[in-house]
C-alpha positions in Angstrom: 0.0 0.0 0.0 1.5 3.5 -1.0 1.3 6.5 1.2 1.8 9.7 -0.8 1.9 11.7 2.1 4.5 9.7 3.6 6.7 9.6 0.2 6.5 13.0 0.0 8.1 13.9 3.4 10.7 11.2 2.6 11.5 12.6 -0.8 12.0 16.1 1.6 14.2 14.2 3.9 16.3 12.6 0.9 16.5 16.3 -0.6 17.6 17.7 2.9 19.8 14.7 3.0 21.7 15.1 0.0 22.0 19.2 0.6 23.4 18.6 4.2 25.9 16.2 2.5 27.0 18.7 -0.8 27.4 21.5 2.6 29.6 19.2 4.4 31.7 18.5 1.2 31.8 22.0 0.7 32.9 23.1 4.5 35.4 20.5 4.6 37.1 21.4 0.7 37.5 25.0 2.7 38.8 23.5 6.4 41.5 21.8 4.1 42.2 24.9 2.7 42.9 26.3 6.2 44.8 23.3 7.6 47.0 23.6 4.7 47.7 27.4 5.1 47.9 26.8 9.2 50.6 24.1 8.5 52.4 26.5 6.1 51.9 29.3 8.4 53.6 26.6 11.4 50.2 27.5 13.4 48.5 24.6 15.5 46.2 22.7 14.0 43.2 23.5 16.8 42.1 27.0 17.7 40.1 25.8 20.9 39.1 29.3 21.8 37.6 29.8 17.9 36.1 26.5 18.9 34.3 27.9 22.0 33.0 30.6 20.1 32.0 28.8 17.5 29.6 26.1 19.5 28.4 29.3 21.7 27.4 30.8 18.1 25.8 27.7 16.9 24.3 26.4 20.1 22.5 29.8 20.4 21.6 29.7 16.6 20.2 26.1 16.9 18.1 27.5 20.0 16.7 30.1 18.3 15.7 27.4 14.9 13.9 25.1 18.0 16.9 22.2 17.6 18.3 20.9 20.2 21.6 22.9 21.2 22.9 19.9 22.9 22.8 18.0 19.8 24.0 20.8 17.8 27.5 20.8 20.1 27.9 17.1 20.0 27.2 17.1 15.7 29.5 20.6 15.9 32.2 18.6 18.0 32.3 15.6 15.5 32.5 18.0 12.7 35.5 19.8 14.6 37.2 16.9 15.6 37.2 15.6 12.1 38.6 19.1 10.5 41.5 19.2 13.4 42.1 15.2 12.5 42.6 16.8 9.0 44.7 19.8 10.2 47.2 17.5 11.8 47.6 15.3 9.0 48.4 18.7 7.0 51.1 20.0 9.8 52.5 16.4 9.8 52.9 16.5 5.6 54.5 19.8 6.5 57.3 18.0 8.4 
């Protein structure tokens, strides 16, 4: 039995799916611009007080949108942890 209502949110979701994914893509081609200028540069690869700022930002933002900001930080932490994973790799090509 089809549900058109129901396919229609899910063809939303995929669509929301796929854009989150091409964003992603996009922030990470431009956080691997950065580690590659930090390790050039001989900065660290983590800028924990950029980092604060940054989840205060988005944790306020997500408030404001009626998300969660608690699962905002945690999806903001993974995404940071992944772009400093990156940095170091850069800083240790650098070497």
């Amino acid at each position: 039995m089809s549900d058109e209502r129901l396919e229609e949110y899910r063809a939303s979701i995929d669509n929301i799916d796929a854009a989150l994914i091409l964003l992603l893509a996009e922030r990470f081609k431009i956080t691997k611009a950065v580690g590659h200028y930090k390790a050039e540069a001989g900065m660290p690869p983590a800028d924990p007080q950029r980092e604060d700022r940054q989840i205060d930002r988005l944790r306020q933002l997500a408030a404001s949108a009626n998300l969660d900001p608690a699962f905002s930080e945690s999806f903001l932490r993974f995404v940071i942890a992944e772009v400093i994973r990156h940095h170091e790799r850069a800083a240790g090509a650098q070497d």
